[in-house]
C-alpha positions as CSV (number, residue, x, y, z in Angstrom):
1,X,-13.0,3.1,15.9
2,X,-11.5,1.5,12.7
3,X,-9.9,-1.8,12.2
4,X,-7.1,-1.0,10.0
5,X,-4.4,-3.0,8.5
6,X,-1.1,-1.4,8.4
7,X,1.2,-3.5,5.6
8,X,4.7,-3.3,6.1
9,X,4.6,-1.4,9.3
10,X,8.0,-3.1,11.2
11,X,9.9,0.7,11.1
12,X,9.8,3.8,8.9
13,X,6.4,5.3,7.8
14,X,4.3,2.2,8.3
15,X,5.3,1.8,12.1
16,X,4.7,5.4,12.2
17,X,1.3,5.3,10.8
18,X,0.6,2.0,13.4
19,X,1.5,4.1,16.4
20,X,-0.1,6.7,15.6
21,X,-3.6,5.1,15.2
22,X,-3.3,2.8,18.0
23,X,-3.1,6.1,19.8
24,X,-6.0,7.3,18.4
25,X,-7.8,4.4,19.6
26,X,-8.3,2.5,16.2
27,X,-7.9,-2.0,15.9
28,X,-5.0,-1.7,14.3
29,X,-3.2,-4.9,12.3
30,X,0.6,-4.9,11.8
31,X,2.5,-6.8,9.3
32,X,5.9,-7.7,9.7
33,X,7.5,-9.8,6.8
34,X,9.1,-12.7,9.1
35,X,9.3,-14.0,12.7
36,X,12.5,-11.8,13.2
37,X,10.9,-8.4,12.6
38,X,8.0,-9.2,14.1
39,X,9.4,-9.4,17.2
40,X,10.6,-5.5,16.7
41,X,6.8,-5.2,16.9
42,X,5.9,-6.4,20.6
43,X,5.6,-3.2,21.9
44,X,2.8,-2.5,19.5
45,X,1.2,-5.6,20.0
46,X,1.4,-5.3,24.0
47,X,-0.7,-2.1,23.0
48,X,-2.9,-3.4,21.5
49,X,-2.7,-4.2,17.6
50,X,-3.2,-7.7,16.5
51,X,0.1,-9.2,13.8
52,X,0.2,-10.8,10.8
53,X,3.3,-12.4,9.5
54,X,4.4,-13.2,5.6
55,X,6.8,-12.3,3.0
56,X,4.8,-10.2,0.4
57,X,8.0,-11.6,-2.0
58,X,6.3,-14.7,-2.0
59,X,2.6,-14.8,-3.4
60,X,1.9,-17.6,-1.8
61,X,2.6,-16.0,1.8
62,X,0.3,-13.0,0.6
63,X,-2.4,-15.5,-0.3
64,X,-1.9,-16.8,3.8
65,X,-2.1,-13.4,5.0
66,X,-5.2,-12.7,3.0
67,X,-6.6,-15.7,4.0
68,X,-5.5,-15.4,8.2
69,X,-7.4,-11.8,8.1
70,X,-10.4,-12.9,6.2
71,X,-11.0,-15.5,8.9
72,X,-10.8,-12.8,11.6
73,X,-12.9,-9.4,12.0
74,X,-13.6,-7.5,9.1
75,X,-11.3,-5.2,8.1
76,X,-12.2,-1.5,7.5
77,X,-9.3,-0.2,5.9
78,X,-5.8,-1.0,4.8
79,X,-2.7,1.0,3.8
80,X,-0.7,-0.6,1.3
81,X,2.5,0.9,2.9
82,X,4.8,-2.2,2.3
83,X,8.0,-1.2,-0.2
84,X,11.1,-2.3,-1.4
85,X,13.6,1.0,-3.2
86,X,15.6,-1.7,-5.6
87,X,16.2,-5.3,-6.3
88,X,14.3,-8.1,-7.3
89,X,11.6,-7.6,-4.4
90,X,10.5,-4.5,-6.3
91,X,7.9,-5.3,-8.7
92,X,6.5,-8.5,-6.1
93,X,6.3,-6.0,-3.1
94,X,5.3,-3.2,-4.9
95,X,2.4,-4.0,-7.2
96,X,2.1,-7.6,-7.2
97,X,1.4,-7.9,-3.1
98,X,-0.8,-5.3,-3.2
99,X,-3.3,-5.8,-6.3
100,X,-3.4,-9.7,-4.6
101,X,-4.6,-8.3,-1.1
102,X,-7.4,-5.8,-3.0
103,X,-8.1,-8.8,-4.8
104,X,-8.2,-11.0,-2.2
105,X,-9.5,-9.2,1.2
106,X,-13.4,-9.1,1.7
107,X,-14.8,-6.2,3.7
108,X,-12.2,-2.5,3.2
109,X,-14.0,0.2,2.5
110,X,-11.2,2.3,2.3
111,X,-8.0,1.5,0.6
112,X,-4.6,3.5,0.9
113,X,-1.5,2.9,-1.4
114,X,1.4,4.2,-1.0
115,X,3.2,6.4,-4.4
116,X,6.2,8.2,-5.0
117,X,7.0,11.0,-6.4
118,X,9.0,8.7,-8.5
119,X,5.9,7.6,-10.1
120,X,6.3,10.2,-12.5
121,X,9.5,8.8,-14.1
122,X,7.7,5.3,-14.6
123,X,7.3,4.1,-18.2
124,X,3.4,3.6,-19.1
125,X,4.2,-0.1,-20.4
126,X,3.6,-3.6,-19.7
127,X,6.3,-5.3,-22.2
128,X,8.5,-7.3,-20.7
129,X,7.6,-6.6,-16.9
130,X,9.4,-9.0,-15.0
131,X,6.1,-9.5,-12.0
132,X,8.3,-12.6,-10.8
133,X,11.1,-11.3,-9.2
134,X,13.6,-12.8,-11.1
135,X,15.9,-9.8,-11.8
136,X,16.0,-6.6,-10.4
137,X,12.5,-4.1,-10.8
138,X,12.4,-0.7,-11.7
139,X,11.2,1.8,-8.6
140,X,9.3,4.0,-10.6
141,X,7.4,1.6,-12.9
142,X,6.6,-0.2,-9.8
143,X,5.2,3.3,-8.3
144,X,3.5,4.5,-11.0
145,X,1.7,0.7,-11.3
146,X,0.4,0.8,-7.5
147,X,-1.1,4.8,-8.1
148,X,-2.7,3.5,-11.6
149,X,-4.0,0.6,-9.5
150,X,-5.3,2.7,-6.6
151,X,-6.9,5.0,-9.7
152,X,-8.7,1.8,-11.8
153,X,-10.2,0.6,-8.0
154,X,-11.6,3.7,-7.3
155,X,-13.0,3.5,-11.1
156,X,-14.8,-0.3,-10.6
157,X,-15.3,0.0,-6.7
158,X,-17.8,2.8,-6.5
159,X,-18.5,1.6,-2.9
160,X,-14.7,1.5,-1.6
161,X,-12.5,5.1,-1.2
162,X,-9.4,4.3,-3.3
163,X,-6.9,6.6,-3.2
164,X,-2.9,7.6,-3.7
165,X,-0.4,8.8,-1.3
166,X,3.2,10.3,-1.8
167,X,4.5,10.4,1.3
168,X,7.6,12.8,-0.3
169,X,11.2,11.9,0.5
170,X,11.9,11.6,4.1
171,X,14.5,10.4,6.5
172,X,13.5,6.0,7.1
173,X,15.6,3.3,6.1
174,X,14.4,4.0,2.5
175,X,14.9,7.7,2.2
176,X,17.8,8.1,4.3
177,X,19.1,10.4,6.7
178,X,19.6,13.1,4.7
179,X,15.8,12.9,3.1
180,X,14.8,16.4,3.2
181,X,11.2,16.2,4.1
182,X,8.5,15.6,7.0
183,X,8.5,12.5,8.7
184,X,5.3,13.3,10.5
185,X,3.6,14.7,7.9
186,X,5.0,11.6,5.9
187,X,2.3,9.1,7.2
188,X,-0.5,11.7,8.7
189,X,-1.8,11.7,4.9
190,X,-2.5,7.7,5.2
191,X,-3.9,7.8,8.5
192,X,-6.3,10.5,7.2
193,X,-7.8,8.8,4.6
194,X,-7.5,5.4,6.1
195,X,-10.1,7.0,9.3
196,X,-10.9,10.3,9.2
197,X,-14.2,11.8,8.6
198,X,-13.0,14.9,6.7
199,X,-15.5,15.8,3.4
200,X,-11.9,15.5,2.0
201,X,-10.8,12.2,3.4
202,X,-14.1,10.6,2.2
203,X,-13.1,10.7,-1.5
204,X,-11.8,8.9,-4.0
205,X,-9.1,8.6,-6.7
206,X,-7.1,10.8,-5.9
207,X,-3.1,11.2,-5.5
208,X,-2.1,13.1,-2.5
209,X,0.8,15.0,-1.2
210,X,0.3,16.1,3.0
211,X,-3.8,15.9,2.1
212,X,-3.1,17.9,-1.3
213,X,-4.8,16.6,-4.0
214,X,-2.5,16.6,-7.0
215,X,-2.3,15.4,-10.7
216,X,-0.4,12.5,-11.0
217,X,0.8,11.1,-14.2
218,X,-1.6,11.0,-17.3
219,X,-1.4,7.2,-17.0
220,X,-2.5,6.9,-13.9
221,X,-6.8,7.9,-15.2
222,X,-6.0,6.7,-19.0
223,X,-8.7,3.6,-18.4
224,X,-7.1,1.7,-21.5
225,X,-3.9,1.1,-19.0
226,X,-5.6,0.6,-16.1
227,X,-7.3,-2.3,-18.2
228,X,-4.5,-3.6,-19.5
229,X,-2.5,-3.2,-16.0
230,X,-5.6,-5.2,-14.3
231,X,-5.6,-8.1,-17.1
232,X,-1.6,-8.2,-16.9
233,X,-2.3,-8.9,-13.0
234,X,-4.8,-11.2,-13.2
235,X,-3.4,-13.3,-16.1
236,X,0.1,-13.3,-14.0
237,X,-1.9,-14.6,-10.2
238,X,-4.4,-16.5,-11.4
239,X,-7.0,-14.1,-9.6
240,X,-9.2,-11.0,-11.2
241,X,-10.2,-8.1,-8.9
């Protein structure tokens, strides 16, 4: 059994991936962004799984969230499922929320983010990146920041399993109805490398599609970005990795 950390996991793909691994007997820790969704989550925690609450918009709520599950068992792993499509949340949610947490937490071995397939229209460049949330973010920058991230980890963590997932377009709140692919298969990828004991799942670096390793964008394993991606970070929080 695993104690995993599920972020965003109040509907779509996260509460999928939640369910899923309660089932399968893991400690599972759902997020929920405020009191009102968290209450969507009380059949989950009646099962079970233990709740954190805090708007990853808001650094200093993903600061209170880091701090709330360091004082509590050690975590194992955590999928970085949490995700805004558009607006000002985007670059926040997307990149900033997540770099804090694998800045932040002590103790994952095993660290999931999740991509897009949009990653591969993101711009390689750090001018004029707006990590406040000021103005609206670009979806695929933001994607192809969180897979370059899960790539440099994976690089300077050689204890931790760092790895990519694109989840492909399916039908939750984000995708739509009319998303074309698997929802199952859309968060059986995460829970895979979050806690299985594959020869596959126990690697690192890599950008998968429904446990297919593919090539991501050349960004993503230039070190000279991930370099300057990390510094950008860190100058921006106040913390280094």
């Amino acid at each position: 059994m695993s104690r995993i950390l599920v972020t965003g996991s109040a509907d779509g793909l996260g509460r999928a991936a939640a369910d899923s691994l309660l089932s399968a007997g893991h400690d599972v820790v759902v997020h929920a962004r405020n009191r009102r969704r968290a209450a969507g989550l009380d059949a989950l925690v009646d099962r079970g799984a233990h709740i954190v609450v805090g708007d990853f918009m808001e650094r200093d709520a993903v600061r209170g969230v880091a701090a709330e599950l360091n004082d509590a068992e050690p975590l194992d792993a955590v999928i970085h499922n949490a995700g805004v499509w558009s607006g000002p949340a985007v670059m926040p949610v997307n990149i900033v929320a997540p770099y804090l947490l694998t800045a932040l937490l002590r103790g994952p071995r095993r660290l999931v983010y999740l991509s897009s397939n949009s990653h591969f229209g993101g711009r390689p460049s750090l001018d004029g990146v707006d990590w406040r949330g000021e103005s609206a973010g670009s979806y695929s920058d933001s994607k192809l920041f969180v897979t370059t991230l899960a790539a440099a980890v994976a690089r300077l963590r050689p204890g931790v399993l760092s790895n990519a997932v694109d989840p492909g377009w399916v039908p939750t709140k984000m995708g739509g109805p009319g998303a074309p692919d698997d929802l199952e298969l859309g968060h059986r990828t995460q829970e895979w490398l979050a806690a299985g004991d594959e020869p596959e799942a126990l690697t690192t670096g890599g950008y998968w599609y429904h446990r297919q390793r593919q090539q991501p964008h050349r960004a993503v394993n230039d070190e000279t970005f991930q370099d300057r991606l990390l510094e950008a970070l860190a100058d921006e929080t106040g913390t280094a990795l």
